[in-house]
N, C-alpha and C positions, 0 to 999 in steps of 0.2 A: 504494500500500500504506500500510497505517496500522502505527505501532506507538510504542516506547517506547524511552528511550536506557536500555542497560544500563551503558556506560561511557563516558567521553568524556576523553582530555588535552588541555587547551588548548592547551599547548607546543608537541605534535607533530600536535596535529587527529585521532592518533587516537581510534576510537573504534566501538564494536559498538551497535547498534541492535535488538530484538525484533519479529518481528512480531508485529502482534496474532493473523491468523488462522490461520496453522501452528507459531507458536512457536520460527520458525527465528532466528538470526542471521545479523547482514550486519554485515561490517566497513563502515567508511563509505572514500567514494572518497574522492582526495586533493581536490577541488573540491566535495565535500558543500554546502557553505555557501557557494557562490558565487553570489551573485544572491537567496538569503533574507536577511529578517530575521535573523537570526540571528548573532551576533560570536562565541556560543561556545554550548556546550551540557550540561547538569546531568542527572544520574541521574537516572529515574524522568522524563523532560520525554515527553510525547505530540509527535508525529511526523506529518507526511505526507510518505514518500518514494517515488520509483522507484531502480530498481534498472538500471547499467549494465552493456554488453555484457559482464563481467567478473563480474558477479553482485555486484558491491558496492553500500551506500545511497546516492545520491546528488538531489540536485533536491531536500532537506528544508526544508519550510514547516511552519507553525505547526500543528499538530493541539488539535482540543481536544474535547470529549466529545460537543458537539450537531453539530458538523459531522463528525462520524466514525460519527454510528449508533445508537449507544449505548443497549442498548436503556432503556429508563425514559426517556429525555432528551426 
């Protein structure tokens, strides 16, 4: 799934995620960021995640507008 960070605390790793294509939200798992790039994450950041047996965002790597689709890109 693709989408966009709507909130994130660096303190406590929480933090809610958008999708792009049904507009839902997903809390992020406690392990979100385990094995990305990733040390912390900013409002508005483009996303590639899945989502675990719990329905939360977890496995988030880098998104960015040519490898997500887009259309014009």
């Amino acid at each position: 799934m693709q989408g966009v960070i709507k909130a994130y605390d660096p303190t406590s790793g929480d933090g809610v995620v958008v999708s792009d294509t049904n507009l839902a939200e997903y809390t992020l798992a406690p392990n979100a960021l385990e094995g990305s790039i990733f040390r912390m994450l900013r409002q508005g950041q483009r996303v590639v995640f899945t989502l675990d047996e719990s329905g939360r965002a977890t496995c988030l790597s880098l998104g960015s507008e040519s490898d997500m689709g887009t259309p014009g890109i």
